[in-house]
KEPA-778821 format. One record per residue (C-alpha): residue in three letters; x, y, z. Coordinates in nm, 2 decimals. Layout:
// KEPA-778821
ATOM  rest    east   north      up
ATOM   ALA       X       Y       Z
...
END
This chain:
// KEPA-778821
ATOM  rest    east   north      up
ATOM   UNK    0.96    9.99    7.46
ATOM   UNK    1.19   10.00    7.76
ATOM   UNK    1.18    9.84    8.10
ATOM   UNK    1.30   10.00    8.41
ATOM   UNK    1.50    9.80    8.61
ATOM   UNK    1.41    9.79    8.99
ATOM   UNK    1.75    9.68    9.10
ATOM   UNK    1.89    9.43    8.96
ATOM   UNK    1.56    9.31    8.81
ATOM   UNK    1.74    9.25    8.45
ATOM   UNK    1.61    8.89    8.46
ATOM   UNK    1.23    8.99    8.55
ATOM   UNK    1.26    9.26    8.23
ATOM   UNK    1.40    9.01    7.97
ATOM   UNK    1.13    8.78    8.02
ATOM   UNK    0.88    9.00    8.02
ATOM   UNK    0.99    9.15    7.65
ATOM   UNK    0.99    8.75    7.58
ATOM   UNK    0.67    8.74    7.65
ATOM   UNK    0.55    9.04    7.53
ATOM   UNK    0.73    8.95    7.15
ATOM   UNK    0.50    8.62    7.16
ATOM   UNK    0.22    8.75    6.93
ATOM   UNK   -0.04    8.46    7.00
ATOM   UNK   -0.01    8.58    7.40
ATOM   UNK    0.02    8.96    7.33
ATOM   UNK   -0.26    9.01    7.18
ATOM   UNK   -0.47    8.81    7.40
ATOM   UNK   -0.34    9.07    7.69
ATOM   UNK   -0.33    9.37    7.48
ATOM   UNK   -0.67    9.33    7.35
ATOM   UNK   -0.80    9.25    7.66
ATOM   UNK   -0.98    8.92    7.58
ATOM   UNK   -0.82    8.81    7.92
ATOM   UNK   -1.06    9.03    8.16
ATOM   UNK   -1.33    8.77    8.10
ATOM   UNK   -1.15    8.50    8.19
ATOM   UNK   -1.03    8.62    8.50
ATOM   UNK   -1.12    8.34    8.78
ATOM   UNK   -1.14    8.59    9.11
ATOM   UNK   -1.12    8.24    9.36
ATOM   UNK   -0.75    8.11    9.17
ATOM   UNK   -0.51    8.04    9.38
ATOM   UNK   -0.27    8.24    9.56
ATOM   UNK   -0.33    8.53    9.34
ATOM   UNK   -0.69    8.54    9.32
ATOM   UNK   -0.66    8.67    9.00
ATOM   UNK   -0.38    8.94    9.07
ATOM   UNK   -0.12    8.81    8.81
ATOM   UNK   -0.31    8.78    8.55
ATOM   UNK   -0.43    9.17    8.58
ATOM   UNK   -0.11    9.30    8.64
ATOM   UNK    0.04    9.13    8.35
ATOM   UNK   -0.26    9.24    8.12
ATOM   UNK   -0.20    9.61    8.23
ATOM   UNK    0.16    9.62    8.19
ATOM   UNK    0.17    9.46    7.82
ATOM   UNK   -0.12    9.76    7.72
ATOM   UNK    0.10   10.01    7.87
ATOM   UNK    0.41    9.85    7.71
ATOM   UNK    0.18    9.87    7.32
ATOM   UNK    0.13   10.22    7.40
ATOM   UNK    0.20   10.44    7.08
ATOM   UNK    0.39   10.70    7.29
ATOM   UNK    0.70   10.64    7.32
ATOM   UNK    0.86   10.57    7.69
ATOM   UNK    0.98   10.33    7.92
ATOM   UNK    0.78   10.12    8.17
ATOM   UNK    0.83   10.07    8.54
ATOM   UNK    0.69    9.72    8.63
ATOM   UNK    0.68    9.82    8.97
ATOM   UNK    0.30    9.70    9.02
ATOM   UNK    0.36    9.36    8.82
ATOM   UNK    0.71    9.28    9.01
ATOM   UNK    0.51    9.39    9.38
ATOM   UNK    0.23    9.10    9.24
ATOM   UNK    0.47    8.84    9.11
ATOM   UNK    0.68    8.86    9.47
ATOM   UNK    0.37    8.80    9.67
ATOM   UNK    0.27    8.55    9.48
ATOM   UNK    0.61    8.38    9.52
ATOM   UNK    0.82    8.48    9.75
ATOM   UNK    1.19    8.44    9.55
ATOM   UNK    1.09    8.69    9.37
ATOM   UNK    1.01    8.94    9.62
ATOM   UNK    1.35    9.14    9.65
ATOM   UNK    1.60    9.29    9.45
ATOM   UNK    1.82    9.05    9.40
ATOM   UNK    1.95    8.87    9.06
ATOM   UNK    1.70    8.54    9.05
ATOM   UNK    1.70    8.33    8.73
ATOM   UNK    1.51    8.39    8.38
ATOM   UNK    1.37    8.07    8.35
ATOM   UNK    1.25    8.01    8.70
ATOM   UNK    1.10    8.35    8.70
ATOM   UNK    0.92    8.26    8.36
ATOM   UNK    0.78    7.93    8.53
ATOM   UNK    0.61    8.09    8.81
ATOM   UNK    0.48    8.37    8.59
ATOM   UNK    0.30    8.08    8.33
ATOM   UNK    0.16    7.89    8.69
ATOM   UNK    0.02    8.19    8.79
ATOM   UNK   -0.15    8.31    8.49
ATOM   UNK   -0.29    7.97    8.46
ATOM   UNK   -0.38    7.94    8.72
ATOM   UNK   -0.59    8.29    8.70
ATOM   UNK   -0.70    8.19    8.37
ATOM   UNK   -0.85    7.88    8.40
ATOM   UNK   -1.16    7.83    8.29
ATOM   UNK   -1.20    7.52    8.51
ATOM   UNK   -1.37    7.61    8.82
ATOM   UNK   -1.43    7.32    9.00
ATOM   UNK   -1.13    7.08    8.93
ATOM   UNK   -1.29    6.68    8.92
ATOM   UNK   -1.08    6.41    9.11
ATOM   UNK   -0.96    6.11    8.92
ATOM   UNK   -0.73    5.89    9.13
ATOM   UNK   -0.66    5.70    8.81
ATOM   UNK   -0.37    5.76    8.60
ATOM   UNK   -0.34    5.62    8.24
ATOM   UNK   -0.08    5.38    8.17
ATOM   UNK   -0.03    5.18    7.86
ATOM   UNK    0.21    4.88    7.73
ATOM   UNK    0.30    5.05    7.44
ATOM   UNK    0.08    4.86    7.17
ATOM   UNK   -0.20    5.13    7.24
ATOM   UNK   -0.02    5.48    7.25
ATOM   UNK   -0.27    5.74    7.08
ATOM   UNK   -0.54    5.59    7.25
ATOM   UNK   -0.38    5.66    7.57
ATOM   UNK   -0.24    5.96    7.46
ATOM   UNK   -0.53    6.09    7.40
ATOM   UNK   -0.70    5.96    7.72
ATOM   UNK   -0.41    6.12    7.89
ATOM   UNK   -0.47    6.45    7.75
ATOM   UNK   -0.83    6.49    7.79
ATOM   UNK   -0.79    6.40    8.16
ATOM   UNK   -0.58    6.67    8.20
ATOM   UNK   -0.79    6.89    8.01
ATOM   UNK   -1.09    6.86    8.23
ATOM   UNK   -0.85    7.01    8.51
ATOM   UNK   -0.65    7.26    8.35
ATOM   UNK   -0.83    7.48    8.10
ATOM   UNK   -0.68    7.81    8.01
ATOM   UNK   -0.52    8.02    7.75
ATOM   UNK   -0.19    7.88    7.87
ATOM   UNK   -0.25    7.53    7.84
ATOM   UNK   -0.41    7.61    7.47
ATOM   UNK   -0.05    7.73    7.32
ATOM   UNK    0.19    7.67    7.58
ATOM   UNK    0.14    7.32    7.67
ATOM   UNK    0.23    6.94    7.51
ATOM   UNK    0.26    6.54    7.61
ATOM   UNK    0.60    6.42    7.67
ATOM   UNK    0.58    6.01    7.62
ATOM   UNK    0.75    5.83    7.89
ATOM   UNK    0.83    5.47    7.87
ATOM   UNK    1.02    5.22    8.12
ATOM   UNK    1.10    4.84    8.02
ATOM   UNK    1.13    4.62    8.27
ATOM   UNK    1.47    4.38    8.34
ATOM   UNK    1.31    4.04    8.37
ATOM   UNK    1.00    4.05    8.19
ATOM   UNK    1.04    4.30    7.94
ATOM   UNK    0.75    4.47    7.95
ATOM   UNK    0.70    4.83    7.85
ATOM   UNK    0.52    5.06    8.06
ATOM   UNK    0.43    5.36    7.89
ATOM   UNK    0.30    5.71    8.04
ATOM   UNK    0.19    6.04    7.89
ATOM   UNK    0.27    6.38    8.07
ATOM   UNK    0.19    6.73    8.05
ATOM   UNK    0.52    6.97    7.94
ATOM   UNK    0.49    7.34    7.93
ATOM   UNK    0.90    7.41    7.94
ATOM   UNK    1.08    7.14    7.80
ATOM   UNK    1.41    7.09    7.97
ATOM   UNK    1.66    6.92    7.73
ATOM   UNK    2.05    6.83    7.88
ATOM   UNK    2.34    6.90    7.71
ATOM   UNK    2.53    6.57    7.55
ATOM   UNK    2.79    6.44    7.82
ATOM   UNK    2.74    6.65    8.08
ATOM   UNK    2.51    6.30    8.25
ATOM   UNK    2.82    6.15    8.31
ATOM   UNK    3.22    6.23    8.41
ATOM   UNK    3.51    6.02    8.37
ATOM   UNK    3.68    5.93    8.72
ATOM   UNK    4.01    5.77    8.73
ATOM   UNK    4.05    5.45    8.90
ATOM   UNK    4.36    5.26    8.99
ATOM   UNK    4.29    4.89    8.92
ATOM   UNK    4.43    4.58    9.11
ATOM   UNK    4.39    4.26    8.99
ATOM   UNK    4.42    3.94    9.26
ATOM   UNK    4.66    3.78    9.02
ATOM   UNK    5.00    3.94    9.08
ATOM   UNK    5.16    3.85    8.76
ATOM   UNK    4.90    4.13    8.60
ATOM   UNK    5.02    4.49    8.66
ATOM   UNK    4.85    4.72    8.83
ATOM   UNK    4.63    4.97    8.60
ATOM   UNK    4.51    5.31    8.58
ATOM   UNK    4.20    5.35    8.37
ATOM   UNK    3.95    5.64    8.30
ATOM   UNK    3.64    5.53    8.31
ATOM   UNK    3.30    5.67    8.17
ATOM   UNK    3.05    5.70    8.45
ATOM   UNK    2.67    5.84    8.51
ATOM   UNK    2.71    6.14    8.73
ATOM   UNK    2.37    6.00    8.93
ATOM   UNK    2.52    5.64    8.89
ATOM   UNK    2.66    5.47    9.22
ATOM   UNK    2.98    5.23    9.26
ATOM   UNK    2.82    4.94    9.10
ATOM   UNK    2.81    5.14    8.76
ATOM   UNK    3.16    5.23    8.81
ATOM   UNK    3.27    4.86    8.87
ATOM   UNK    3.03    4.76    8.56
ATOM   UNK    3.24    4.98    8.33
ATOM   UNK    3.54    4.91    8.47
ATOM   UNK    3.45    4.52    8.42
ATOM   UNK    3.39    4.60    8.07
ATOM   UNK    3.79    4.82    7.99
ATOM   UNK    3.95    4.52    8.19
ATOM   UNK    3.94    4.17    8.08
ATOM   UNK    3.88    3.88    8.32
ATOM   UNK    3.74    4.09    8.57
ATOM   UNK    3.39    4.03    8.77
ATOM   UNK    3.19    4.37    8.84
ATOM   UNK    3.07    4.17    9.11
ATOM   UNK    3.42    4.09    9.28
ATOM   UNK    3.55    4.43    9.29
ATOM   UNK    3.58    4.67    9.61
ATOM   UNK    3.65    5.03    9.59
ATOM   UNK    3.80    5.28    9.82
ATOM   UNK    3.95    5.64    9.88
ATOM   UNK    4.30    5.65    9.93
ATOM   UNK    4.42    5.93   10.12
ATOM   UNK    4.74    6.07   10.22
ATOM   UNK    4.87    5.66   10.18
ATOM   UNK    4.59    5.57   10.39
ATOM   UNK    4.26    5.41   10.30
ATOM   UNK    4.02    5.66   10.39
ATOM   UNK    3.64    5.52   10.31
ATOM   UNK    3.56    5.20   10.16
ATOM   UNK    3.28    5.24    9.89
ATOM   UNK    2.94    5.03    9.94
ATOM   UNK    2.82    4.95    9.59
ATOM   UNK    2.52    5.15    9.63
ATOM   UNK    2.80    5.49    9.75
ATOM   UNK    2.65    5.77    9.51
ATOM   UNK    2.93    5.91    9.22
ATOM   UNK    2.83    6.25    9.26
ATOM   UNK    2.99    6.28    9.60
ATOM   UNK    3.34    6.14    9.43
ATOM   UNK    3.57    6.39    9.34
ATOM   UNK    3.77    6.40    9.04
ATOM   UNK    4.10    6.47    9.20
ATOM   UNK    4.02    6.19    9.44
ATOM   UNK    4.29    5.86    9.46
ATOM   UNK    4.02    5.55    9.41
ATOM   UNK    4.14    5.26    9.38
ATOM   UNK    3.95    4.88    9.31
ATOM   UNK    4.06    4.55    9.43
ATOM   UNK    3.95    4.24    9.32
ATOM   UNK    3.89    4.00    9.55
ATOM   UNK    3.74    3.69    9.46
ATOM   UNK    3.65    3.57    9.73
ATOM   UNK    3.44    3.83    9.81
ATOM   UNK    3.03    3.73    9.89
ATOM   UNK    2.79    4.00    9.97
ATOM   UNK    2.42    3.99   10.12
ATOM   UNK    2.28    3.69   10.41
ATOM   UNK    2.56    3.48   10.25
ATOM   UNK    2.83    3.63   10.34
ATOM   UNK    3.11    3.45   10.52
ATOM   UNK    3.42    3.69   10.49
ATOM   UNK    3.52    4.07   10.59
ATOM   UNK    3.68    4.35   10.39
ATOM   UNK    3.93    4.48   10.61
ATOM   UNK    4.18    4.76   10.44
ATOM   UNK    4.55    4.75   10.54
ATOM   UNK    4.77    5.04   10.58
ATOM   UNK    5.13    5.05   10.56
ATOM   UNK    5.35    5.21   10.94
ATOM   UNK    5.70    5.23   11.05
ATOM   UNK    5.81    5.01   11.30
ATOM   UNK    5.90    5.18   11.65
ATOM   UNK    5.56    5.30   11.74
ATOM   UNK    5.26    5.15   11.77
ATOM   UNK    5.02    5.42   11.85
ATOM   UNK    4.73    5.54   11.61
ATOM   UNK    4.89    5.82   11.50
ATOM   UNK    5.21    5.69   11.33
ATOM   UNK    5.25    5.80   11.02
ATOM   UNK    5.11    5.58   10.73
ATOM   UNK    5.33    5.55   10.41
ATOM   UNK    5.28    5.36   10.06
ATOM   UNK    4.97    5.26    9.92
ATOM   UNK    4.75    5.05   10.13
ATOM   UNK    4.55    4.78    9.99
ATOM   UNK    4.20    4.57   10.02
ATOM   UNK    4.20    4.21   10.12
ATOM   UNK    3.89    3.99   10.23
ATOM   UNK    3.93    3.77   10.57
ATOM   UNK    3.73    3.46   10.61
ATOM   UNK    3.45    3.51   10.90
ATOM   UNK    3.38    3.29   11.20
ATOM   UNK    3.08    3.24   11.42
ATOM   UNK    3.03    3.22   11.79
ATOM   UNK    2.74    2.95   11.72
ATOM   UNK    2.72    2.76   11.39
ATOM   UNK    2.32    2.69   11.47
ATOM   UNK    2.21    3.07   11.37
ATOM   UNK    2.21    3.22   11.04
ATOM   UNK    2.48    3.49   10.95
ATOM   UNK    2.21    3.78   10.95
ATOM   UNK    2.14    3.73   11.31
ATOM   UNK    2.45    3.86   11.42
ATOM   UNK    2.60    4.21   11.46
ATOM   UNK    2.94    4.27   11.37
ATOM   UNK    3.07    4.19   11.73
ATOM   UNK    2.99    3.81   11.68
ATOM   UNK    3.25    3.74   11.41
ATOM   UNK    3.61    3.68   11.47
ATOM   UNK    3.95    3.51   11.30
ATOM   UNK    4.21    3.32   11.50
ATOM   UNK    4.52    3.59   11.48
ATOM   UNK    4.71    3.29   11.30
ATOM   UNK    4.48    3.26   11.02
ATOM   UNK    4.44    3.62   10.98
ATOM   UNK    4.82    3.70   10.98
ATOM   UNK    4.92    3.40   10.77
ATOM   UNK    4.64    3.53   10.49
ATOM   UNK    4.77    3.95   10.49
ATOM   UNK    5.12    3.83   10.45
ATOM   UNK    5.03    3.61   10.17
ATOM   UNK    4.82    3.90   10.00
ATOM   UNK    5.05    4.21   10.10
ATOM   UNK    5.34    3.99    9.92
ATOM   UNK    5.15    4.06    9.57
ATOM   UNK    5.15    4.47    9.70
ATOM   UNK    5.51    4.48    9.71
ATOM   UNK    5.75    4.47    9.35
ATOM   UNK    5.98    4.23    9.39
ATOM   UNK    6.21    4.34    9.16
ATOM   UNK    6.36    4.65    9.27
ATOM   UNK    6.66    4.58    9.46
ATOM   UNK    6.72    4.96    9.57
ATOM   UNK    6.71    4.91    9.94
ATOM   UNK    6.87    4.55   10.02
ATOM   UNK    7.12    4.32    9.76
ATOM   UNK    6.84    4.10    9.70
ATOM   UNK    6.50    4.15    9.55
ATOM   UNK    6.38    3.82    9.75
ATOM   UNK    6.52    3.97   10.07
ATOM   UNK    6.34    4.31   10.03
ATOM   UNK    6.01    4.14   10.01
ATOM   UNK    6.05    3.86   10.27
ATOM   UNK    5.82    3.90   10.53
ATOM   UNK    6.06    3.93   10.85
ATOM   UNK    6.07    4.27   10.70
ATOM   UNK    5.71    4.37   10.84
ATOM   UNK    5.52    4.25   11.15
ATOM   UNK    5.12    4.24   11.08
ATOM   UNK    4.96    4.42   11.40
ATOM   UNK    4.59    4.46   11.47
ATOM   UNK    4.40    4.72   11.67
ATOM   UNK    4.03    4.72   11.83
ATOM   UNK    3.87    5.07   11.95
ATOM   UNK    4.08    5.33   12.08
ATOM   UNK    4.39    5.04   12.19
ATOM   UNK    4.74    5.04   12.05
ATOM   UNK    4.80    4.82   11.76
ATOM   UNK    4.97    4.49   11.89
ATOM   UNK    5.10    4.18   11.73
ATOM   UNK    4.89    3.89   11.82
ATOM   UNK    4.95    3.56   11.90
ATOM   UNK    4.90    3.22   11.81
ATOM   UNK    4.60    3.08   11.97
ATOM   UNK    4.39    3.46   12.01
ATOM   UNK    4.10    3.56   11.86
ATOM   UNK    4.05    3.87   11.64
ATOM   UNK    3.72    3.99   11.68
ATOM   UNK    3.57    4.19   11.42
ATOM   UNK    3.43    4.51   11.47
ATOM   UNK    3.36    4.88   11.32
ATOM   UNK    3.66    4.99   11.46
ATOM   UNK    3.87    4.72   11.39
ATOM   UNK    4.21    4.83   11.21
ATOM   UNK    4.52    4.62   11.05
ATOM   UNK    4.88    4.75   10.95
ATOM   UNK    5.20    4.63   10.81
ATOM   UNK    5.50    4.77   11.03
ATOM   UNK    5.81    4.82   10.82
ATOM   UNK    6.16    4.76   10.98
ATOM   UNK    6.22    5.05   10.75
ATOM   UNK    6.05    5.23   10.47
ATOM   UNK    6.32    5.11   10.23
ATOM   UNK    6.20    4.81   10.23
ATOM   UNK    5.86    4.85   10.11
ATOM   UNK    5.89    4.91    9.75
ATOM   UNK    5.53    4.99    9.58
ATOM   UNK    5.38    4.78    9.28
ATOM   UNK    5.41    4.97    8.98
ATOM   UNK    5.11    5.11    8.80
ATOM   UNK    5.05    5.11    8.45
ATOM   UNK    4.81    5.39    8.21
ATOM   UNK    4.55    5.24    8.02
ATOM   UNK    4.50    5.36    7.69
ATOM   UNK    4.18    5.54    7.81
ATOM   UNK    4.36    5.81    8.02
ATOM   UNK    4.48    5.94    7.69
ATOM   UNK    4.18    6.02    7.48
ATOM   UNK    3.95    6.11    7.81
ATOM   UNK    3.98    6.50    7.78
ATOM   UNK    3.68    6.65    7.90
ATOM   UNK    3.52    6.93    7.65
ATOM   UNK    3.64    7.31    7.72
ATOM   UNK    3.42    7.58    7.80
ATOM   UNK    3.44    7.70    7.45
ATOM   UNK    3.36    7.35    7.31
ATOM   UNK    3.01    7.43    7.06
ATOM   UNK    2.71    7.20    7.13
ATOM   UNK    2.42    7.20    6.90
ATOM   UNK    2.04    7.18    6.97
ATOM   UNK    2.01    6.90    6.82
ATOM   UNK    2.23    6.71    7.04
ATOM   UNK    2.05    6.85    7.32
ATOM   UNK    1.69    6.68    7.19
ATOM   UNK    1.91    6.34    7.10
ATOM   UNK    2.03    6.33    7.47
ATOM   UNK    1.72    6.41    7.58
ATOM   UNK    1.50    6.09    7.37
ATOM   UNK    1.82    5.91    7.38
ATOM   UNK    1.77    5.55    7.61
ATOM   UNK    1.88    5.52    7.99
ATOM   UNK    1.96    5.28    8.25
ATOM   UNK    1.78    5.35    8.59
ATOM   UNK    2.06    5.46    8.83
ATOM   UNK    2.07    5.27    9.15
ATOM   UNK    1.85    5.37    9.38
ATOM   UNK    1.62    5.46    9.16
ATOM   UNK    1.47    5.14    9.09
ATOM   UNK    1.12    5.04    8.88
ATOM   UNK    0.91    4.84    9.01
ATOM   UNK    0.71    4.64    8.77
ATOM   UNK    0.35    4.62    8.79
ATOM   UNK    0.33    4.33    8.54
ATOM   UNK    0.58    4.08    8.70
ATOM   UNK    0.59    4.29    9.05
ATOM   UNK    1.00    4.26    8.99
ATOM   UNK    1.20    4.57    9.10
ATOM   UNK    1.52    4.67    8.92
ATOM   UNK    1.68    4.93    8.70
ATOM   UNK    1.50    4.88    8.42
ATOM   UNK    1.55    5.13    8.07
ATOM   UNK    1.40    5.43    8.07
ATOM   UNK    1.32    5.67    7.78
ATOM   UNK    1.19    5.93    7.67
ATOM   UNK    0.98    6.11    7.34
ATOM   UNK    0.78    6.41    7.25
ATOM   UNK    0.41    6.30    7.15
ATOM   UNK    0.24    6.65    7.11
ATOM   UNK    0.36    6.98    7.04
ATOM   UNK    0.27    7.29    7.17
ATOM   UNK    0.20    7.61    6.97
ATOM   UNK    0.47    7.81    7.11
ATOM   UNK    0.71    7.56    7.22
ATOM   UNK    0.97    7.69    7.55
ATOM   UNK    1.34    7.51    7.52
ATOM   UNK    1.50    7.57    7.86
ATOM   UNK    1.87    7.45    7.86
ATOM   UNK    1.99    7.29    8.23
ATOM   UNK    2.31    7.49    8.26
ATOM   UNK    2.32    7.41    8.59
ATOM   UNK    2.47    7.10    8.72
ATOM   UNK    2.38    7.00    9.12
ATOM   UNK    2.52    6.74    9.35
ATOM   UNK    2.52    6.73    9.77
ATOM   UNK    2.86    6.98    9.77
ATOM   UNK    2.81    7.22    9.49
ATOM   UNK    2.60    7.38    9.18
ATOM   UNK    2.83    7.45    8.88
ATOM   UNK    2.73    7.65    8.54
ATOM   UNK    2.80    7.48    8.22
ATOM   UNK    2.96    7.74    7.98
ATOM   UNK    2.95    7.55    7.68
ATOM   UNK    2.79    7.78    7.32
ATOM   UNK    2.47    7.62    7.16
ATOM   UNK    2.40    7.67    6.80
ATOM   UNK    2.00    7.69    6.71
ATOM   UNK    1.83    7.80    6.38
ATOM   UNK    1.68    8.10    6.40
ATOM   UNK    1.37    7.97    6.20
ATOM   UNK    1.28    7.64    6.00
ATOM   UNK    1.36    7.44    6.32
ATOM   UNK    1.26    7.04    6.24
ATOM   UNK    1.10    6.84    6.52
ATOM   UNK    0.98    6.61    6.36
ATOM   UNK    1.28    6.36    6.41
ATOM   UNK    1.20    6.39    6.83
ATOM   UNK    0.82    6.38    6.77
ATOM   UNK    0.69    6.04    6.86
ATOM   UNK    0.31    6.10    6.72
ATOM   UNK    0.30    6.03    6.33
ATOM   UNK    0.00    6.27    6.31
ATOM   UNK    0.25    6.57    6.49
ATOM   UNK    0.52    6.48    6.27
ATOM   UNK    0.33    6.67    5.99
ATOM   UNK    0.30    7.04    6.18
ATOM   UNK    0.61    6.96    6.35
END
């Protein structure tokens, strides 16, 4: 039978016909085994969905033949959450979701629901008896014809860094929501510059976690490039030749662009946390004859760290704001001259007759600025004092002289392709990414209640029990702070004979599955 649409209520009609080509849940509607069932004090919809639904699928079994307005059902559905009461184009899935939770909810045959504060947790050695702990618990709140067909564990377990302990978890699933392969992570280019300046600079491509954060970017990066500490690396954005945000480790990936110039700098002498006893301090390159804020920055800036000095030496370094620390102007010019010669190549010899010439340092004057001042060259015997708004710049006699480093590609940039939208995915590889093992992203920490240690410990995850009628939704969507982006990418699924029993955790499920 036909649907009517009521606008562009397309998505509301093709989940309905879903659900209405599910025989075990037809005929419970159609028969009307559900009016007994009906709990009059269920939330929200006090029953309303449930009816509604019940109605429309007799109307929709009707031997006559016709087509169905689901004006009353779509009316009950949108008061009972209000996305769905317009006109407008909502989602399948999300509209399927709140139509399950509300004829649960209408249909369960718990009452009174019983409070257990209590959750099961298990090391691992134990599973089916927790698993089956975990299931009757839930049970005892959530009863209904639903739960019965629709509803199965997932097995959740998390091992923890330092003691290695598993802590294992068993939750309810009524939609299970399986990633497609790759789509976790994205591979951002970064420019690499080693503190040695006999080693080139290098471009590489590295494989990142999309939720990951700067530390998981300088881990990989560690791993392509050899000699290198994760640990002594700093990252920035470099934009239009000047540095335009220098990464903390824990700086979230999601909010880096592909198109974006990052470059890392690896400065070993580099300390973080109460021990720290230098700055990072970025310096751009200017044209002499000005000295304002606004002169034009050229070249490609680079990353250096400046040894730090105390007002007191009595007090410890995390008693003090920013405004206590300082470098005598000597020091601090002595060190960027030193480090800006290993920025320069000194063997191009287009703007002067001599390579050494074109690098020597009476070819740029190292100027400072504080606040909203001019930048000024200092002078022997002043203090730099370090603050938020503290800037340093090379001035050029002339932009000839300043002849860039070259960079190098890594062999990575080559074979880094991303997959194209008509790239075919199989369902398979959706369930292998989705049991497949993970590193906690940063920020997102376990905390051990063994060893009371907090790190990212390894997370992963398993089907235990299987539903009757199992629900696959696909997570086409990808979201971070800016944007929401659809994944276009073709998935191939048997039509029958589908195998679970390789992503089925539970030996005694592995025989039905």
């Amino acid at each position: 039978v036909g649907l009517r649409n009521l606008g562009n209520t397309c998505f509301m009609n093709s989940t309905l016909q879903c659900m209405n080509a599910t025989p075990v849940l037809a005929d419970f509607f159609v028969d009307g085994d559900y009016t007994s069932e009906i709990n009059p004090d269920a939330y929200k919809s006090h029953g309303r969905i449930a009816r509604e639904f019940g109605k429309l699928l007799k109307e929709m079994w009707d031997r006559r033949p016709h087509t169905v307005t689901p004006s009353r059902f779509k009316s009950a559905i949108g008061d009972y959450s209000d996305r769905f009461s317009g006109y407008q184009q909502q989602d399948s899935q999300e509209l399927l979701a709140a139509l399950l939770e509300g004829l649960h909810e209408d249909l369960n045959r718990v009452r009174k629901k019983p409070y257990d504060p209590n959750p099961v947790i298990g090391n691992g050695e134990d599973d089916e008896e927790k698993a089956q702990l975990s299931w009757s618990k839930h049970r005892k709140r959530e009863d209904s014809v639903i739960i019965d067909n629709i509803y199965g564990q997932i097995r959740s377990q998390v091992i923890c860094p330092a003691c290695n302990r598993a802590s294992v978890k068993f939750d309810p699933c009524g939609i299970l929501q399986l990633p497609f392969p790759n789509v976790d992570t994205k591979v951002q280019v970064v420019t690499l510059v080693r503190a040695n300046p006999e080693l080139p600079r290098r471009a590489y491509a590295v494989a990142v976690p999309k939720n990951g954060s700067v530390i998981d970017l300088h881990q990989e990066l560690a791993k392509m490039a050899a000699g290198v500490n994760a640990k002594k690396l700093v990252s920035c954005e470099i934009y239009q030749s000047k540095v335009y945000k220098i990464f903390s480790p824990r700086h979230q990936l999601e909010s880096i662009m592909a198109n974006d110039k990052i470059y890392a700098f690896e400065c070993p002498d580099l300390k973080e946390g109460k021990d720290r006893d230098n700055v990072i301090i970025a310096v751009n390159h200017k044209v002499s004859g000005g000295s304002s804020y606004y002169d034009q920055d050229f070249g490609t800036p680079f990353l250096l760290t400046l040894p730090l000095e105390r007002r007191s030496s009595g007090a410890s370094s995390a008693s003090y704001d920013d405004d206590d620390e300082y470098i005598s102007a000597e020091k601090a010019q002595r060190i960027i001259r030193e480090k800006a010669m290993m920025h320069v190549e000194n063997t191009n010899t287009a703007a002067t007759s001599s390579s050494s010439e074109a690098a020597a340092p009476s070819r740029f004057k190292v100027m400072f600025k504080q606040g909203y001042d001019d930048f000024k060259e200092y002078k022997n015997g002043e203090k730099i004092q370090f603050g938020r708004s503290f800037e340093a710049a090379l001035f050029w006699e002339k932009k000839d002289y300043y002849q860039p480093a070259g960079i190098k590609k890594d062999k990575s940039l080559q074979s880094s392709g991303g997959g194209s939208g008509g790239e075919v995915v199989t369902l398979e590889g959706c369930l292998r990414g989705f049991t497949k093992e993970e590193l906690l992203s940063a920020g997102n920490e376990y905390k051990c209640d063994h060893c009371g240690h907090e790190g990212r410990g390894k997370k992963k995850l398993d089907l235990w029990r299987l539903p009757n009628i199992l629900i696959i939704q696909l997570k086409r969507f990808q979201y971070t702070r800016h944007y929401r982006s659809k994944i276009e990418t073709y998935v191939e699924y048997p039509l029958e004979g589908l195998d679970m029993s390789p992503w089925t955790r539970c030996e005694a499920q592995k025989k039905d599955s």
